[in-house]
C-alpha positions in Angstrom: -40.6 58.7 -8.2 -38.0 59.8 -10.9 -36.8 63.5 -9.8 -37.9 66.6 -11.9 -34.7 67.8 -13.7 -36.8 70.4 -15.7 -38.0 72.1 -12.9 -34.7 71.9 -10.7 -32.8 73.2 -13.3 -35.1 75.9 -13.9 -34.4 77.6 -10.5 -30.4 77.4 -11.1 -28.4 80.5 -12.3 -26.5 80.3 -15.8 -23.5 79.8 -14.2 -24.8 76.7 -11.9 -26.0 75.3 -15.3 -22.9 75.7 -17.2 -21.2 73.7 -13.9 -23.2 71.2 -15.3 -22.5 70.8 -18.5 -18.6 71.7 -18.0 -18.6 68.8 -14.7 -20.7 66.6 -16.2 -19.4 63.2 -15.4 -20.0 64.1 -12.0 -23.8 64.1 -12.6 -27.0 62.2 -13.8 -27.0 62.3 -17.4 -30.8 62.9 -16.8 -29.7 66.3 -15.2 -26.8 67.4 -17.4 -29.6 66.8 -20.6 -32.3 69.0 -18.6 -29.5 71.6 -17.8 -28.6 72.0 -21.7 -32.3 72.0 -22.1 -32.7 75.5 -19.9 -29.9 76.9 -21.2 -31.1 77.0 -24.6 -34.7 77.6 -23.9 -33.2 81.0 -22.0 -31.3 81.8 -25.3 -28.0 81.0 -24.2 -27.4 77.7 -25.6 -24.4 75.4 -25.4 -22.2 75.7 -28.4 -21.4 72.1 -28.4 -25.2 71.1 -26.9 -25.7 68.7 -30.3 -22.9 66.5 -29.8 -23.1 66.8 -26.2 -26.7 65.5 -26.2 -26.1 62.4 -28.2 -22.9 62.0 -26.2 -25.6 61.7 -23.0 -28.0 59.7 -24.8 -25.7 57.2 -25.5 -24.7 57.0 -21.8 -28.0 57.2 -20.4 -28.9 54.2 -21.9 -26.1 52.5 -20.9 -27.2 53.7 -17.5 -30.4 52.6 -17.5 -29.4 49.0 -18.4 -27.2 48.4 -15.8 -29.7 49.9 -13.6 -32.2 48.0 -14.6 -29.4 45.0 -14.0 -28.9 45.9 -10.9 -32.9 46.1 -9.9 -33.4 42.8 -11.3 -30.7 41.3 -9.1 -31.8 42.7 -6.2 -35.8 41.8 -7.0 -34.5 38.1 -7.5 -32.3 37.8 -4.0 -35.1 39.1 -2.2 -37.5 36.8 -3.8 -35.0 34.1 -3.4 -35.1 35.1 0.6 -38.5 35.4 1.1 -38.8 31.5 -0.6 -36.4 31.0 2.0 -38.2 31.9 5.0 -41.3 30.2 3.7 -43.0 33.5 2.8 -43.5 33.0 -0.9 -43.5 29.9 -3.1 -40.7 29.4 -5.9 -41.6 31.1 -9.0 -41.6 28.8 -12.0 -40.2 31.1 -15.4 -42.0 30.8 -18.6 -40.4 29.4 -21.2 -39.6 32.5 -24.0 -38.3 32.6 -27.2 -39.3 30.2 -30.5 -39.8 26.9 -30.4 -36.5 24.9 -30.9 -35.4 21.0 -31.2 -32.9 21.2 -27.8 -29.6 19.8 -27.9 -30.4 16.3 -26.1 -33.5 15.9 -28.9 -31.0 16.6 -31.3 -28.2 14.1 -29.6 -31.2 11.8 -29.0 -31.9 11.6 -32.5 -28.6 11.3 -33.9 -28.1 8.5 -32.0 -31.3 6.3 -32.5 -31.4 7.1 -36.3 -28.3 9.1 -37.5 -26.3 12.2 -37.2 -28.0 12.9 -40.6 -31.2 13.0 -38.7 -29.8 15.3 -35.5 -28.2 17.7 -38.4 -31.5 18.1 -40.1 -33.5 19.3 -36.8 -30.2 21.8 -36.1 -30.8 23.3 -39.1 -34.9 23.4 -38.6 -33.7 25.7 -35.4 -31.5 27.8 -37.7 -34.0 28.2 -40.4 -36.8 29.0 -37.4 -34.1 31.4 -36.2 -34.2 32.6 -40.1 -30.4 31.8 -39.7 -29.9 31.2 -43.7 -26.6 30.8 -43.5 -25.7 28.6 -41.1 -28.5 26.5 -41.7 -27.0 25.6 -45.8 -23.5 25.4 -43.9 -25.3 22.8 -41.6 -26.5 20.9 -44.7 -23.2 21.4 -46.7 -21.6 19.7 -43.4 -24.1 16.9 -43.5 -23.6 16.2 -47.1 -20.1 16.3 -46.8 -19.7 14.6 -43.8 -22.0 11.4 -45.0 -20.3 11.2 -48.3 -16.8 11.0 -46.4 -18.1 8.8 -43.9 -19.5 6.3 -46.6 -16.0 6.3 -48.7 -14.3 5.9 -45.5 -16.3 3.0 -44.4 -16.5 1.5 -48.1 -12.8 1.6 -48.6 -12.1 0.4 -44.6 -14.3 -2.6 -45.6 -12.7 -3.6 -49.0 -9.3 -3.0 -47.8 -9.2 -4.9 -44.4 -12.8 -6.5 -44.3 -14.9 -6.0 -40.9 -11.7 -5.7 -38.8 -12.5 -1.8 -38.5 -16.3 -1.5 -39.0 -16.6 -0.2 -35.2 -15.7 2.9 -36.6 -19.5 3.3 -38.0 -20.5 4.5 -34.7 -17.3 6.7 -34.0 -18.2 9.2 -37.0 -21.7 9.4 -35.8 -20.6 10.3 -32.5 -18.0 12.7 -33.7 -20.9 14.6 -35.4 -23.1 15.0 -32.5 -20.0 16.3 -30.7 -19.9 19.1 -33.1 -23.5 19.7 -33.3 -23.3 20.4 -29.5 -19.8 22.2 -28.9 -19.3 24.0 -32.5 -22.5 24.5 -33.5 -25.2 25.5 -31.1 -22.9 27.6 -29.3 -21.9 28.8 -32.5 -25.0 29.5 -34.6 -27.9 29.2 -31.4 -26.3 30.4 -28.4 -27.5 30.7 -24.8 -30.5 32.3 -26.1 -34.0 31.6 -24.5 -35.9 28.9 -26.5 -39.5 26.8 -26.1 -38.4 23.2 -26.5 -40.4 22.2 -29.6 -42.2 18.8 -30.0 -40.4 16.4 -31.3 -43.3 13.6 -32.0 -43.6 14.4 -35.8 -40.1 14.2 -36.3 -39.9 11.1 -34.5 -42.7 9.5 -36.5 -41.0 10.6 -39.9 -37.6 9.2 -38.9 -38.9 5.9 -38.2 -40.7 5.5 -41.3 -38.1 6.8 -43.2 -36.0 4.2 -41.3 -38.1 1.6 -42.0 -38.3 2.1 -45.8 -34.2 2.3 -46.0 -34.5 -1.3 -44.0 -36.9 -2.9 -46.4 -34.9 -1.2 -49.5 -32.1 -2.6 -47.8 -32.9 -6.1 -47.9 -35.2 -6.2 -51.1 -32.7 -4.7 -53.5 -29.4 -4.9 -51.9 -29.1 -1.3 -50.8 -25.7 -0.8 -48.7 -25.9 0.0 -45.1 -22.4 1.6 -44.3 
């Protein structure tokens, strides 16, 4: 049960009061606040109370967090002992935060379609995130980056035929390594996430494949 400040610090003399304010690092912020409280409800106020106050308040908080911290640890290394000795069964956390394509969907994807299909679920996250900016700096990169690519792999061909068309492959994995060590930590984070569905996205992708393939071979369309 949290301690009654008001009513301890109304039985204290002025001068036990003013021992708190003038020592009080060496107190509860709780108690300091409640000893500038009596002071001025007794008509002797604190010159300084006002920027003592939000001093306190500003601490307090910081106090409370790490309390809270500190709780939590403890509530999960007891739980974690009493799984051990059988008394209680493993707790299985919810999955929190909005629903987000994860890193292997996106790695997955870029690899059975294209980076240009792992880039657009990234920036999906960042735009569910209502991450504007880094979602149009994904896109920039993926316009950019498939342009290059294409010149790259256009010129390569022209200049010394298939001899370095392996490098197809090498791009796309280049991008997927920056989609999951530049970006996500980046833009994303270690934040908490439901893993969204990725069965729609699937479905679009391969039809979207398909009609490149058909285009492809009906009107000559280049696949580099």
């Amino acid at each position: 049960m949290a301690e009654d400040y008001a009513a301890k610090m109304s039985r204290k003399t002025d001068a036990e009061l003013r021992d708190y304010v003038t020592n009080r690092y060496q107190y509860r912020e709780e108690a300091v606040l409640a000893a500038l409280a009596e002071l001025a409800q007794r008509g002797t106020p604190e010159p300084t109370a006002a920027g003592l106050i939000a001093e306190l308040e500003v601490s307090k908080q910081e106090t409370d967090r790490r309390e809270l911290a500190v709780r939590e640890q403890e509530a999960e290394k007891e739980q974690a002992r009493r799984v051990a000795r059988g008394e209680a069964e493993p707790e299985v956390a919810p999955q929190t935060g909005p629903a987000l394509y994860s890193p292997g969907t996106i790695t997955v994807f870029s690899v059975l379609f294209s980076m240009v299909a792992g880039g657009i679920l990234l920036a999906l996250n960042l735009r569910a995130l209502r991450r504007t900016g880094p979602a149009l700096l994904v896109v920039a990169f993926l316009l950019l980056y498939t342009v290059g690519t294409h010149y790259a792999l256009t010129w390569l061909q022209h200049a010394y035929g298939t001899q370095y068309i392996w490098l197809g492959p090498v791009f796309n994995i280049v991008a997927i390594v920056l989609y999951n060590v530049v970006f996500w930590p980046r833009f994303i984070g270690s934040q908490p996430y439901r893993s969204r569905p990725w069965g729609g996205a699937l479905l679009i992708c391969g039809l979207l494949t398909m009609a490149y393939l058909i285009l492809a071979s009906r009107f000559g369309v280049p696949t580099v």
